[in-house]
C-alpha positions as CSV (number, residue, x, y, z in Angstrom):
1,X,-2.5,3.6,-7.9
2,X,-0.8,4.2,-11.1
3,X,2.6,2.2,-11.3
4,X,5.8,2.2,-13.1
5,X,8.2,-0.9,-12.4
6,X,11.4,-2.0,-13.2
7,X,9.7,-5.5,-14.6
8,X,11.7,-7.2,-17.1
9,X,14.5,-4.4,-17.4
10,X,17.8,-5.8,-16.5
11,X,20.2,-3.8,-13.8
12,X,22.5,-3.0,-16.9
13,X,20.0,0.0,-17.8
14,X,20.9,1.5,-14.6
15,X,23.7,3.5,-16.0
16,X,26.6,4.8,-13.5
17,X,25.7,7.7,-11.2
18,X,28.6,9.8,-12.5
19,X,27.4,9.7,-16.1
20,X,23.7,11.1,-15.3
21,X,25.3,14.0,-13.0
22,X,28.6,15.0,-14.3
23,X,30.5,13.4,-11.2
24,X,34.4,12.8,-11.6
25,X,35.8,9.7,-12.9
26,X,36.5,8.7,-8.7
27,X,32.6,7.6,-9.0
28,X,32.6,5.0,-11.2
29,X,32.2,2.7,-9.4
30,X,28.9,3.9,-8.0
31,X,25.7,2.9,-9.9
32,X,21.6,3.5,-9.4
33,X,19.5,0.8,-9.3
34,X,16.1,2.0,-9.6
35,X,13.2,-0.6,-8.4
36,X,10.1,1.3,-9.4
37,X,8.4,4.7,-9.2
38,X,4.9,4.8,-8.1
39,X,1.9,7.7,-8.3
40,X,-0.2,7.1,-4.7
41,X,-2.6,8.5,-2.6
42,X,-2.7,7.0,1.7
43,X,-5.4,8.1,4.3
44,X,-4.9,7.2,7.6
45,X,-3.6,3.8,6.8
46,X,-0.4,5.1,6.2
47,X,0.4,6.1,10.0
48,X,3.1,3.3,10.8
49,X,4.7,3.3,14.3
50,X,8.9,2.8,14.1
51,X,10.0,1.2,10.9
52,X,13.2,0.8,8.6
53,X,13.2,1.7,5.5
54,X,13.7,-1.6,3.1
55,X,15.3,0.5,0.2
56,X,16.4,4.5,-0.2
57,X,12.5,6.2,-0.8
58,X,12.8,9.7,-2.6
59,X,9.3,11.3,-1.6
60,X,8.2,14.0,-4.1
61,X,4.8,15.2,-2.0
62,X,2.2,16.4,-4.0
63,X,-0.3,17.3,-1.2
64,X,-1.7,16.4,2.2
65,X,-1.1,17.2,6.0
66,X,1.7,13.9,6.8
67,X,5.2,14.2,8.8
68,X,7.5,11.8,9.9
69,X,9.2,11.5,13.5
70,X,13.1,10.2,13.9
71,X,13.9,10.3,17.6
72,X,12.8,13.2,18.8
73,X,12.2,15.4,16.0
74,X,9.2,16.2,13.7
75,X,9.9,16.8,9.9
76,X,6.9,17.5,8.2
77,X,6.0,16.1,4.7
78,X,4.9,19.8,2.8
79,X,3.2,19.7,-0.4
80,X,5.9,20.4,-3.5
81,X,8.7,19.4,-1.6
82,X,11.2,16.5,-1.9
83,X,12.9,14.3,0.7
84,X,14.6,10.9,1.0
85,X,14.5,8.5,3.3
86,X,17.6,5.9,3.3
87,X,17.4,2.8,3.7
88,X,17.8,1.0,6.9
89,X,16.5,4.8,8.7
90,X,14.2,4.3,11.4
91,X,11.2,6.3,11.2
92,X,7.3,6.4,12.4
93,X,5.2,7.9,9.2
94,X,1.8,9.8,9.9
95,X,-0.5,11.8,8.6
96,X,-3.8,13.4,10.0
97,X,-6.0,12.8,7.3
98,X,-4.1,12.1,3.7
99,X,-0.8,11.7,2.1
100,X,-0.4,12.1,-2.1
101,X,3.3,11.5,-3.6
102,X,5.3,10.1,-6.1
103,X,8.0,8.0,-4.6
104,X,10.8,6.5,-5.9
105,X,12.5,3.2,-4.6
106,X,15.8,2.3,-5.4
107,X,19.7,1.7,-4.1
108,X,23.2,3.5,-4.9
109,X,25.2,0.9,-4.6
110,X,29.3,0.8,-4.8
111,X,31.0,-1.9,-6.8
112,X,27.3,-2.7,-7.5
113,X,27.2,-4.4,-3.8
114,X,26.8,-2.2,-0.9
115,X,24.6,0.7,-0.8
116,X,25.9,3.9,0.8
117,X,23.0,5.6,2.7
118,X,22.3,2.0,4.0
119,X,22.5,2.6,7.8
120,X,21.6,6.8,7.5
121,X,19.9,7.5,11.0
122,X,18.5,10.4,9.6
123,X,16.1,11.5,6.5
124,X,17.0,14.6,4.6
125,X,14.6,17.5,3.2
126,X,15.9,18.3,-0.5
127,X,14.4,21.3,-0.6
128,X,11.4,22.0,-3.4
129,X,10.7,19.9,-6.3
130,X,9.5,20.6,-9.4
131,X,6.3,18.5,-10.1
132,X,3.2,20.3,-10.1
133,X,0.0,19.0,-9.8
134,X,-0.8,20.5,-13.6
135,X,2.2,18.1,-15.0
136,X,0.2,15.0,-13.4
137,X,-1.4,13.2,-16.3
138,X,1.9,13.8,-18.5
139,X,3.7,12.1,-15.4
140,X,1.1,9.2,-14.6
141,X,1.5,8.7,-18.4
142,X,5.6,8.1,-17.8
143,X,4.8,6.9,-14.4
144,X,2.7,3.7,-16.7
145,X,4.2,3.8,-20.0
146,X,7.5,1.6,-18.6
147,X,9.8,2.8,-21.6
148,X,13.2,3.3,-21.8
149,X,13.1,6.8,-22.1
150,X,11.0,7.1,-18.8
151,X,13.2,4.7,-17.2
152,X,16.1,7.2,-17.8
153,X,14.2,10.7,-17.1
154,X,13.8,9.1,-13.3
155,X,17.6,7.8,-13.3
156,X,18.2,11.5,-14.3
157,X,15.5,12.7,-11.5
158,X,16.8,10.7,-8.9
159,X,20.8,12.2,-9.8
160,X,19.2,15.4,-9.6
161,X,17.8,15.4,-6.3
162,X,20.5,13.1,-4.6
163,X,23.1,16.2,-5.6
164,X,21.3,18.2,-3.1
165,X,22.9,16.2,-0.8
166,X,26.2,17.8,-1.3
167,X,29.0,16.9,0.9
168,X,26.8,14.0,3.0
169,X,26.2,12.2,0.2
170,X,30.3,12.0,-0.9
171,X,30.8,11.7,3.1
172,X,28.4,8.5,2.6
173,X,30.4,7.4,-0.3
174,X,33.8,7.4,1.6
175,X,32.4,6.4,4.5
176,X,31.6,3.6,3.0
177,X,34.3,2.6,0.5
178,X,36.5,2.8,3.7
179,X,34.7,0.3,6.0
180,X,33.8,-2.1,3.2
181,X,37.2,-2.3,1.8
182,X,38.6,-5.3,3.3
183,X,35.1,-7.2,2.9
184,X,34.3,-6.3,-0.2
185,X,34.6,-9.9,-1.8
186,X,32.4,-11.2,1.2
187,X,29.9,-8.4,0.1
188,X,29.6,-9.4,-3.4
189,X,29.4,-13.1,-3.0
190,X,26.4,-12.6,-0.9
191,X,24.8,-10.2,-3.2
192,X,25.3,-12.9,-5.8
193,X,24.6,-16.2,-3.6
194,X,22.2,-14.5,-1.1
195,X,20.0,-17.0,0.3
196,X,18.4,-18.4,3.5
197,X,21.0,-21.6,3.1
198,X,24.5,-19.2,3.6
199,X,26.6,-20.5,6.2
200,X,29.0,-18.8,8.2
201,X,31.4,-21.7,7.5
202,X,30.9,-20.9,3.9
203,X,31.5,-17.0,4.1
204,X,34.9,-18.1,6.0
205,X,35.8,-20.6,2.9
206,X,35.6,-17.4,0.1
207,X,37.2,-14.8,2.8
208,X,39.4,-17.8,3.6
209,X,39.7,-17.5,7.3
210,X,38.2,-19.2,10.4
211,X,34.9,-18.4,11.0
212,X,35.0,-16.8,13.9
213,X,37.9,-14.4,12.6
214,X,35.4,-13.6,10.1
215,X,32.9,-13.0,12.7
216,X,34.9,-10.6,14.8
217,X,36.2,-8.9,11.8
218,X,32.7,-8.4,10.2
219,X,31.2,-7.1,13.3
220,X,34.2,-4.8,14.4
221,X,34.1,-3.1,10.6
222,X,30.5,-2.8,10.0
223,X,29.2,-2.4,14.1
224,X,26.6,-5.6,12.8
225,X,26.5,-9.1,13.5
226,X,26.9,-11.0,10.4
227,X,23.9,-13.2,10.9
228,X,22.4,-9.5,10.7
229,X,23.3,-8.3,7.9
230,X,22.8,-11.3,6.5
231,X,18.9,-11.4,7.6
232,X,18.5,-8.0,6.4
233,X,20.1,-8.4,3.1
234,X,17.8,-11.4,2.8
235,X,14.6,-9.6,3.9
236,X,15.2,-6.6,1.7
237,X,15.5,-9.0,-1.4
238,X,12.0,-10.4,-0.5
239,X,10.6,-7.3,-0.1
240,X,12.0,-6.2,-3.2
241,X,10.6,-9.6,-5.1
242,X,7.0,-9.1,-3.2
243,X,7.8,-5.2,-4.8
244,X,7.4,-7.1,-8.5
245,X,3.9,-9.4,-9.2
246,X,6.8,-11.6,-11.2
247,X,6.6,-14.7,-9.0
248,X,3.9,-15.7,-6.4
249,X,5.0,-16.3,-2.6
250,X,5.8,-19.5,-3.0
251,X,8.3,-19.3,-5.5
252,X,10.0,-16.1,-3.8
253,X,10.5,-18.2,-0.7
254,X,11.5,-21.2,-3.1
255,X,13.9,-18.7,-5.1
256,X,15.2,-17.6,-2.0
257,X,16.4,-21.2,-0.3
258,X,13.8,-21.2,2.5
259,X,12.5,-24.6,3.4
260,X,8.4,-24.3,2.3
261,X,6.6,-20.8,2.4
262,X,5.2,-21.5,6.0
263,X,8.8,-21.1,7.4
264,X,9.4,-18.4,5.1
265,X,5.8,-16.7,6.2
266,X,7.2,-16.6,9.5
267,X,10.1,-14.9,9.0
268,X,9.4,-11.9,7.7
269,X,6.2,-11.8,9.3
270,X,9.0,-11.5,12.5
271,X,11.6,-8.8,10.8
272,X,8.4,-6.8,9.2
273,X,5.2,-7.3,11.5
274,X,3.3,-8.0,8.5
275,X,2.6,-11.2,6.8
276,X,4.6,-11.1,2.9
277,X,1.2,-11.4,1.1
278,X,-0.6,-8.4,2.9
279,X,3.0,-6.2,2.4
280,X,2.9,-7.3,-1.6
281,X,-0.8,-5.9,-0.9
282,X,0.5,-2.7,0.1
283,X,2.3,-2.1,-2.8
284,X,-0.8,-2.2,-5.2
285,X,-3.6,-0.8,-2.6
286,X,-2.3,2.8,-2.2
287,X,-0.9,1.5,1.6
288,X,3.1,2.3,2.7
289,X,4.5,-0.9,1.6
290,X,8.5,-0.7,2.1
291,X,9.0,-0.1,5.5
292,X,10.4,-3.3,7.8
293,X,11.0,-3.2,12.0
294,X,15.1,-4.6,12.0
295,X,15.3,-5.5,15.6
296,X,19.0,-6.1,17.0
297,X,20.1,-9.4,16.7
C-alpha cells in the first residue's frame, strides 16, 4: 500500500474550506482537516458487516466489483467514480472478489470543533472523478512524496468534490451551526481536553450548570447521550492516533488518560470489534481500517 499521511504537519496547514473553493465570507469558520490519503488494493477481506464510519472517507475507485448497503439500499462502488462516506454513517462494505481506490480521510469541522456530516445516515455518489489509471505512478508519487504542495492539491481535491454536494452540504453546515450553538464552548473544551478522565461534573463546571441540566440539555440538542458522544469522540481520536505509526499502543492509551493499555484494549475492542493493534494493522495491510460499530448507549 502506498501512503501519504499527515505525520508531523500541524492542523494550521489545513487552510479554511472557503479559501480552496471560493465560498462566501459566512464560511469561515469552517476548516478541512485532512488525516491522510492512501493508494490500496482489498480482496475479500474488505467485506465488513454494519459499521460507522470513524472519519468522512472520500472514495475515488479505481477498479473492482465492491458496493456498499445502508438500510435497504445497494449503491455500488463503479470504477472512476467518486463517493463519500460521512462519518458516523452506518454502512456494511463488500465486494465479490476486489476493491482498488484512493481514499481520503479527513473532517470539516466548524469553529475547528464539530464536524458537519458527523451523524449523515446516508453516503452520497459524487458523480465521476478524474483519476485514471494512466495518472497512477504520477499520483502514488504525491500520494508518497508528503510535501506541502501535495498536501494542498488533496485540500483542493477534497473542496472539489465536497461542492458536488450542493445544497446538503450548506444544509449540513446550518444544520449544524444551529444545534451546536448553545454548546459550542462544551464542544471545544472536549476537543481540547478529550480524555478517558472527563467527568460530567467537570463539563457542568465550564458550561456552569448542574450536571444534570447539562445532561438534559445535551441530549435534547444533539438526540445523544453525553457519555456518548463523549465515547465516540474519544474512540475516533484513537483511531485516528492508531491511523499515524507516531506512538505505540501504549502510549496512545497513556496519551489518552486510560488507566494501563489492558483497559484501554478493552474498550475499543467493545466500540470497534477489533483489537487496536490489528485495526492499526489494517491501515498498513491493504484491509478497511476506519470503520467502528457505535452501539447506543
Amino acid at each position: 500500500m502506498r501512503d501519504w499521511s499527515m505525520k508531523g504537519r500541524p492542523e494550521v496547514f489545513a487552510p479554511e474550506f472557503n479559501q480552496i473553493a471560493g465560498m462566501p465570507e459566512l464560511f469561515t469558520d469552517l476548516t478541512i482537516k485532512l488525516h491522510f490519503v492512501r493508494l490500496c488494493s482489498h480482496g475479500r477481506e474488505w467485506n465488513y458487516p454494519q459499521r460507522q464510519q470513524a472519519a468522512n472517507t472520500l472514495y475515488f475507485v479505481l477498479g473492482g466489483d465492491a458496493f456498499i448497503r445502508h438500510g435497504t439500499n445497494t449503491m455500488p462502488l463503479l470504477p472512476g467514480h467518486a463517493y463519500l462516506l460521512p462519518r458516523g454513517c452506518p454502512l456494511d462494505l463488500h465486494c465479490h472478489t476486489h476493491i482498488q481506490k484512493i481514499w481520503c480521510w479527513f473532517d470539516l469541522l466548524l469553529h475547528n470543533t464539530v464536524d458537519i456530516l458527523d451523524g449523515q445516515t446516508t453516503p452520497f455518489h459524487l458523480g465521476q472523478h478524474d483519476f485514471t489509471l494512466a495518472e497512477l505512478p504520477d499520483m502514488t508519487a504525491r500520494l508518497f512524496r508528503r510535501q506541502i504542495e501535495d498536501h494542498l492539491f488533496w485540500l483542493g481535491t477534497i473542496c472539489r468534490y465536497l461542492a458536488r454536494l450542493d445544497q446538503d452540504l450548506s444544509e449540513c453546515y446550518h444544520h449544524t451551526r444551529q444545534r451546536t450553538g448553545k454548546l459550542m464552548p462544551l464542544f471545544d473544551y472536549i476537543e481540547n481536553n478529550l480524555s478517558a478522565k472527563l467527568t460530567l461534573d467537570e463539563l457542568a463546571s465550564v458550561m456552569k450548570c448542574h450536571p444534570n441540566s447539562l445532561s438534559r440539555l445535551f441530549c435534547r440538542t444533539t438526540g445523544m447521550t453525553l457519555s456518548r458522544y463523549l465515547r465516540r469522540r474519544l474512540m475516533q481520536k484513537a483511531a485516528a492516533m492508531l491511523a499515524d505509526r507516531e506512538l505505540a499502543v501504549f502510549e496512545i492509551a497513556h496519551e489518552l488518560g486510560f488507566a494501563d493499555e489492558y483497559y484501554f484494549n478493552r474498550v475499543f475492542r467493545k466500540y470497534f470489534g477489533i483489537a487496536p493493534g490489528k485495526y492499526r494493522h489494517g491501515f498498513f495491510h491493504d484491509s478497511a481500517g476506519p470503520e467502528s460499530s457505535d452501539q447506543q448507549s
